[in-house]
C-alpha positions in Angstrom: 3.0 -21.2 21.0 3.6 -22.4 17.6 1.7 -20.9 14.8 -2.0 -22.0 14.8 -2.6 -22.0 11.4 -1.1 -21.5 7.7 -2.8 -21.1 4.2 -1.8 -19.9 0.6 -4.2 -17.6 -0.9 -4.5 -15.9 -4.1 -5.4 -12.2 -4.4 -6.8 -11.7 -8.0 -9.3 -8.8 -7.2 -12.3 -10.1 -9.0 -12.7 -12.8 -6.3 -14.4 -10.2 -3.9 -18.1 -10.8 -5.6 -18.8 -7.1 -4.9 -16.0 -6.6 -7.8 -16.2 -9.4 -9.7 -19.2 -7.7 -12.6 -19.9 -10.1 -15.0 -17.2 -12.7 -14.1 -18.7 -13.8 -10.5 -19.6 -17.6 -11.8 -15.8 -17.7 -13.5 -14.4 -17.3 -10.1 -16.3 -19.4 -8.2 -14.3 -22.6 -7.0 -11.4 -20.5 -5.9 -14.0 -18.2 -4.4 -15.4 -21.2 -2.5 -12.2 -22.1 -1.5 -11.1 -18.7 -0.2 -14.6 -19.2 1.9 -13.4 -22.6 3.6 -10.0 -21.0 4.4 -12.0 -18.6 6.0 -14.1 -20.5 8.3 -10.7 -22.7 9.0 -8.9 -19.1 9.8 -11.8 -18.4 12.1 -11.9 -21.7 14.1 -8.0 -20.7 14.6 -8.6 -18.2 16.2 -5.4 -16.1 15.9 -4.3 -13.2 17.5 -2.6 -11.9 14.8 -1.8 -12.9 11.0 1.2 -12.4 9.2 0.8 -11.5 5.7 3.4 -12.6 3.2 2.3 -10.2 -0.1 4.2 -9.8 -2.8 2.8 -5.9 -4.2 3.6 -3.6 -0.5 7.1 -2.4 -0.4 9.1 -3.6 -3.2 12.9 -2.7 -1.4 15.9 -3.8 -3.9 17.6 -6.5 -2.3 15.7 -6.6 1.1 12.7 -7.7 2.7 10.2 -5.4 4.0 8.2 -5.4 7.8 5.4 -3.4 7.6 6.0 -0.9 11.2 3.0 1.2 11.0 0.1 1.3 13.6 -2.5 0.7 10.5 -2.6 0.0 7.0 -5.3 0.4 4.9 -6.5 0.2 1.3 -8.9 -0.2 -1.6 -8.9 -2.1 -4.7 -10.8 -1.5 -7.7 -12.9 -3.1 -10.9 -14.4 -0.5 -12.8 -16.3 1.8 -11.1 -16.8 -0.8 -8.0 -14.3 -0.4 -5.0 -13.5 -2.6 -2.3 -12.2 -0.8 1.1 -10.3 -2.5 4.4 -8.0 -0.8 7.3 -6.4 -3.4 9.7 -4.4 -2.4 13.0 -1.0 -3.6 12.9 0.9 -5.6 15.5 3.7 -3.2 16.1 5.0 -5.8 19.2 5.4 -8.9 16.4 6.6 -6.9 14.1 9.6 -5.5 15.7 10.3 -8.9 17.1 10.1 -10.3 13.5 12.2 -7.9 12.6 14.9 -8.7 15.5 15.0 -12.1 15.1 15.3 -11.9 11.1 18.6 -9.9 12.0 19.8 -12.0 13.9 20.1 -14.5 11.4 21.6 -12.0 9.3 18.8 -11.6 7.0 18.8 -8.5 4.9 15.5 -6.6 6.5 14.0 -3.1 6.6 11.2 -2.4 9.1 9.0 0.7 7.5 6.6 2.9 8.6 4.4 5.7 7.2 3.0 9.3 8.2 3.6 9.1 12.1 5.6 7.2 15.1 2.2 6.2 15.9 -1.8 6.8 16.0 -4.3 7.2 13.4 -2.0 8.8 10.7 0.9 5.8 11.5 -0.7 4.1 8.2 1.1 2.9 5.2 -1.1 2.1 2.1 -2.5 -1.6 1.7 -1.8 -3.1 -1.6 -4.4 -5.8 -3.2 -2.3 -8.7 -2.5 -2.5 -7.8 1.1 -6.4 -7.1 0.8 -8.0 -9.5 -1.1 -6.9 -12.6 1.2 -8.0 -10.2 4.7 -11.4 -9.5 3.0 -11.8 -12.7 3.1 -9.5 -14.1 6.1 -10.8 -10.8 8.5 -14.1 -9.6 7.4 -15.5 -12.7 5.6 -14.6 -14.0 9.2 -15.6 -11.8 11.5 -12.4 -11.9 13.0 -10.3 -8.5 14.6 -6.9 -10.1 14.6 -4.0 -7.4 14.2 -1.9 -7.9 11.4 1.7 -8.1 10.5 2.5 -7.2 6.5 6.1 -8.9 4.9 6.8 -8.3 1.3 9.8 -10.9 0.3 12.4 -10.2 -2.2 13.1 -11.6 -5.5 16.8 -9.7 -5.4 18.4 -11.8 -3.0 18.7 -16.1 -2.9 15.6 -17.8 -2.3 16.9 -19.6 0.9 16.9 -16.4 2.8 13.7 -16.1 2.4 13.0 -19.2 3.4 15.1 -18.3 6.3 12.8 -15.6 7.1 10.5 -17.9 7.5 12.4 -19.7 10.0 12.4 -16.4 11.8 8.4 -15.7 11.7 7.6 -18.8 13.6 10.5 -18.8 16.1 8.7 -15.6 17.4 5.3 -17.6 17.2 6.5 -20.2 18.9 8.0 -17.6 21.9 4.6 -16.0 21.7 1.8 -16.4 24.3 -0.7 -15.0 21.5 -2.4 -17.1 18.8 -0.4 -16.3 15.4 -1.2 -17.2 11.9 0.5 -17.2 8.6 -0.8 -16.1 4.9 0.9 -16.8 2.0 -0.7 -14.2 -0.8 0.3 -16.1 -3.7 -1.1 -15.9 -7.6 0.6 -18.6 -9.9 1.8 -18.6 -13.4 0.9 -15.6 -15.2 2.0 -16.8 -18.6 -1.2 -19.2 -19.3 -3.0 -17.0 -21.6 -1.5 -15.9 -25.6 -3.9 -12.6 -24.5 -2.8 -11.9 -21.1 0.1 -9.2 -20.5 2.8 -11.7 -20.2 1.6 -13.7 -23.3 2.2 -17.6 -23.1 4.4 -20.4 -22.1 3.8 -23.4 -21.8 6.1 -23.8 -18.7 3.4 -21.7 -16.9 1.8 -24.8 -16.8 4.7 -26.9 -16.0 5.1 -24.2 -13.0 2.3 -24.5 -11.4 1.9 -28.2 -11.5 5.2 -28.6 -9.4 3.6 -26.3 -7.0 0.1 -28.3 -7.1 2.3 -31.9 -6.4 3.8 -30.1 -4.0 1.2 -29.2 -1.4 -0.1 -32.4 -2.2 2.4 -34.3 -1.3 3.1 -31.7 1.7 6.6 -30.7 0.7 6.6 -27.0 -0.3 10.7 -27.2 0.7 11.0 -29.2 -2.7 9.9 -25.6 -4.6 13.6 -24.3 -3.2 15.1 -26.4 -5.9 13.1 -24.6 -8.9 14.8 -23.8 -11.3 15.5 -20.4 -12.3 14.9 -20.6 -16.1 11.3 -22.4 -15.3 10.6 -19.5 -12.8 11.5 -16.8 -15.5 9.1 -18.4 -18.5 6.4 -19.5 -16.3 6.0 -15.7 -14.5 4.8 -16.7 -11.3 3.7 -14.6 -8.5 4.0 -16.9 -6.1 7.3 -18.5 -5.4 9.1 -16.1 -2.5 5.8 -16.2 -0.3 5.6 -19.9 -0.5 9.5 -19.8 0.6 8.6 -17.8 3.6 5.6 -20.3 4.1 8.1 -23.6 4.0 10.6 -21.8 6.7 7.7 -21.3 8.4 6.8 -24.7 8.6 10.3 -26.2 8.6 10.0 -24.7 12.4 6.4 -25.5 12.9 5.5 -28.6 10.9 1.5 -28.4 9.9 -0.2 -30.7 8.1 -0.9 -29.6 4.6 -4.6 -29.6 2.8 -4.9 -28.9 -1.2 -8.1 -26.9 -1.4 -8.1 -25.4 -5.2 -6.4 -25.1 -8.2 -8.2 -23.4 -11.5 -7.2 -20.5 -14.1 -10.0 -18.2 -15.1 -7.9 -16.0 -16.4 -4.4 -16.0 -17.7 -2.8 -16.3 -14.2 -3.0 -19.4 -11.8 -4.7 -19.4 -8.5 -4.4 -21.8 -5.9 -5.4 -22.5 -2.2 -4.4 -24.8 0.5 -4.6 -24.7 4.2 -2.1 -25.9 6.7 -3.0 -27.1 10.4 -0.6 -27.8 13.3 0.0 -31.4 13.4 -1.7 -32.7 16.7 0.4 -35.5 19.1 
């Protein structure tokens, strides 16, 4: 069947309140947000989510399938830790995997540990966490799980492309299948913040607000490069996967949030399957 559901999520840590100190109230519309892509996850129902993050397995030039049984992770604030250990699909995975090559996309299926079994289990980085504390737990759901990293090495289109791919397996699928974008926006908003400031960080992210709005995500392909290289976003090659994915399975698109606490951008939207 064709994917069930779609969303872009951000992964900044300190939206978990149990990590967010001090900072809990300067968090909170994304936070409420992340909580009513959560009960829209849940009423989805899916069998299994694939996660588009872009901190797992950075591979030069290619993009990454997680192959492991599990993955599992913490992230931390301080002294307070977050934990979470999903099962993997290994089926969707591999399929994903096939179909991407047979487009001729450049992808590297990878596993950790073992073939199989409890010690098949390749770390879980935050941008794969945060969303599925949120997306699993905050939902009560046990959906399996599928982990992508995209590359920033090779032309945007095939990611999109791999995108494409994701949703042609969906669409062969008898299980209920979901798709996460783990995306964080310009992280050049703040003079203090690591990356210092541009103003094109917010030039950046406003194309990518209008965007969803106007429920055209394929109009971020034609970004251009210099914008993408001031404005330091975190978001761009997960939201290409996203667009292939709905190039294939057209959803209807719902803006959710949009706010910067901090000196990076964080936005969420949710996409349903367009009924009739």
């Amino acid at each position: 069947m064709p994917l069930v559901y779609a969303c872009i999520a951000p992964h900044g840590g300190e939206l978990i309140p149990a990590l967010a100190g001090s900072r809990l109230r300067l968090f909170g519309p994304t936070r409420k947000a992340m909580r009513s892509l959560s009960l829209e996850m849940k009423a989805a129902k899916p069998d299994t989510i694939v996660i588009a993050t872009p901190h797992n397995l950075r591979l030069q030039k290619h993009i990454g399938v997680v192959t492991s049984a599990h993955s599992s992770g913490s992230v931390t604030e301080g002294r307070r830790v977050v934990r979470l250990k999903v099962a993997c699909d290994l089926g969707l995975s591999q399929k994903v995997v096939e179909a991407a090559e047979r487009r001729g996309l450049p992808v590297v299926a990878a596993n950790y540990g073992a073939l199989e079994g409890p010690l098949s289990d390749l770390a879980m980085d935050w941008g794969t966490l945060v969303p599925l504390w949120f997306l699993l737990r905050g939902a009560a759901l046990k959906s399996r799980v599928v982990i992508v990293t995209p590359s920033r090495g090779i032309p945007l289109e095939q990611n999109f492309e791999f995108g494409r791919a994701v949703a042609e397996v969906a669409c062969g699928e008898r299980k209920r299948v979901a798709f996460v974008a783990s995306a964080d926006q310009a992280h050049a908003h703040k003079k203090n913040g690591p990356y210092g400031f541009d103003r094109r960080a917010a030039e950046y992210d406003r194309m990518v607000v209008d965007a969803v709005k106007a429920d055209r995500l394929g109009s971020l392909m034609r970004v251009e490069p210099e914008l993408v290289e001031a404005a330091k976003p975190d978001s761009l090659w997960q939201i290409a996967m996203l667009a292939g994915a709905l190039a294939e399975a057209p959803m209807k698109a719902e803006f959710l949030s949009y706010q910067v606490p901090t000196y990076f951008g964080m936005l969420c939207a949710g996409f349903s399957p367009v009924k009739g």
